[in-house]
C-alpha positions as a Python dict, from the first residue, in 0.01 Angstrom:
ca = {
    (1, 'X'): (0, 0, 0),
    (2, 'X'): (235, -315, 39),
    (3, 'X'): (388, -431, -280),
    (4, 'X'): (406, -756, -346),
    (5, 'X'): (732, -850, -138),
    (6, 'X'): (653, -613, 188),
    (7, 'X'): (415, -582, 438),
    (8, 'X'): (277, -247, 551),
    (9, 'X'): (266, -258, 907),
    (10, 'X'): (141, -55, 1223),
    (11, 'X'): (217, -86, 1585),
    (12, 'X'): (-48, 134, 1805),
    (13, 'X'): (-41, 144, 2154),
    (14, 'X'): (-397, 303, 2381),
    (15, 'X'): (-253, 636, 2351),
    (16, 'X'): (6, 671, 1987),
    (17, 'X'): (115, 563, 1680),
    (18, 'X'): (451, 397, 1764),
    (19, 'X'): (541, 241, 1473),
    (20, 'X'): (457, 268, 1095),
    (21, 'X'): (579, 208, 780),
    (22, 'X'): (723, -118, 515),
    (23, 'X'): (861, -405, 601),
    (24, 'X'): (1001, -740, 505),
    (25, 'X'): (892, -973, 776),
    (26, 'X'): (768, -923, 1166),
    (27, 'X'): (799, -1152, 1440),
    (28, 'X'): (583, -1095, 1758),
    (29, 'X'): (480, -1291, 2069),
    (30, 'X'): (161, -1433, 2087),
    (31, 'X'): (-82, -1601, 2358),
    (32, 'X'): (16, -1912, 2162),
    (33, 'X'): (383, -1869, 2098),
    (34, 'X'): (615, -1647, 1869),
    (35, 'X'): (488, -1632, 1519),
    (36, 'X'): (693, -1458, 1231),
    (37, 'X'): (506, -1332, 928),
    (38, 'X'): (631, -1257, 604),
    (39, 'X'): (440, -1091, 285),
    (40, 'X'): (193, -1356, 152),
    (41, 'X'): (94, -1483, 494),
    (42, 'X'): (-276, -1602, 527),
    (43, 'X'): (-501, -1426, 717),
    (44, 'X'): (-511, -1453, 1094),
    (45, 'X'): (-615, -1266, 1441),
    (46, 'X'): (-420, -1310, 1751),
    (47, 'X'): (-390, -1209, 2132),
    (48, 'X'): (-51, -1075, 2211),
    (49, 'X'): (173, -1221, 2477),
    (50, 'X'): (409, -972, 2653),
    (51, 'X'): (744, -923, 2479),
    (52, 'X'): (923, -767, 2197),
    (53, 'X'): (799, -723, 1841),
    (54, 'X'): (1068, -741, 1578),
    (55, 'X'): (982, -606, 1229),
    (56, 'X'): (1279, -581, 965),
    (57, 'X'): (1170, -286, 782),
    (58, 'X'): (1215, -288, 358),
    (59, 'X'): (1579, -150, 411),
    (60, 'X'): (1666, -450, 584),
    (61, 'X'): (1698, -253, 920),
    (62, 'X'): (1569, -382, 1221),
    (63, 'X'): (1300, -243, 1494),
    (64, 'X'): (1249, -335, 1856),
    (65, 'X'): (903, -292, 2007),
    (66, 'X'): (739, -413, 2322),
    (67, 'X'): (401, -464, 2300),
    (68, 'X'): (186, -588, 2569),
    (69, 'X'): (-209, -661, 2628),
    (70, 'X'): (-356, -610, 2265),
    (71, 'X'): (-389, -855, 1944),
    (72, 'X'): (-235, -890, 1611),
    (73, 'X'): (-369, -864, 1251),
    (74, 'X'): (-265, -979, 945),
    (75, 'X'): (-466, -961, 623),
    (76, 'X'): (-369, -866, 248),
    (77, 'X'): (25, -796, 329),
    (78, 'X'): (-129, -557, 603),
    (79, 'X'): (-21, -621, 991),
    (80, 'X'): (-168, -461, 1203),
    (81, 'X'): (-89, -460, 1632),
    (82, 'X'): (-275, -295, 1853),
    (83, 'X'): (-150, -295, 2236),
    (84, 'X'): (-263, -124, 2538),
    (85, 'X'): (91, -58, 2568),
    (86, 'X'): (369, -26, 2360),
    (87, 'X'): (735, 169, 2310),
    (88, 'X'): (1027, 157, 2068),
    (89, 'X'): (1270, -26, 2257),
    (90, 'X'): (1598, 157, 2347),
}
């Protein structure tokens, strides 16, 4: 469970877990334009647009996904994106 300065986070594709695990903010594409999300952040359900998801994990690392076809969750420090396809960028 997040604490109260991270956000737990999951990126699922159709077929795998690609991504999992604490973080500090994410930024991801959406039908609507780029929106970055860090712990706190109200409530909201989104459409993905194709393109890269960037999530800063709680080590202050940073992550490279690409995520396209799917929507985005984020509720209680929990974000949640599921695509119909996604990979760890190289």
């Amino acid at each position: 469970m997040a604490s109260g300065n991270t956000l737990t986070v999951s990126v699922v594709s159709a077929t795998s877990q690609v991504w999992e695990g604490e973080a500090k903010s994410v930024v991801a594409r959406t039908t609507e334009g780029e929106m970055g999300i860090l712990p706190g952040h109200e409530p909201v359900l989104a459409m993905l647009g194709a393109g890269e998801v960037r999530i800063t994990d709680a080590e202050g690392q940073s992550t490279t996904a690409l995520a396209n076809d799917g929507f985005l969750s984020v509720a209680q420090d929990r974000v949640t994106i599921v695509a119909r396809e996604a990979s760890l960028s190289a």
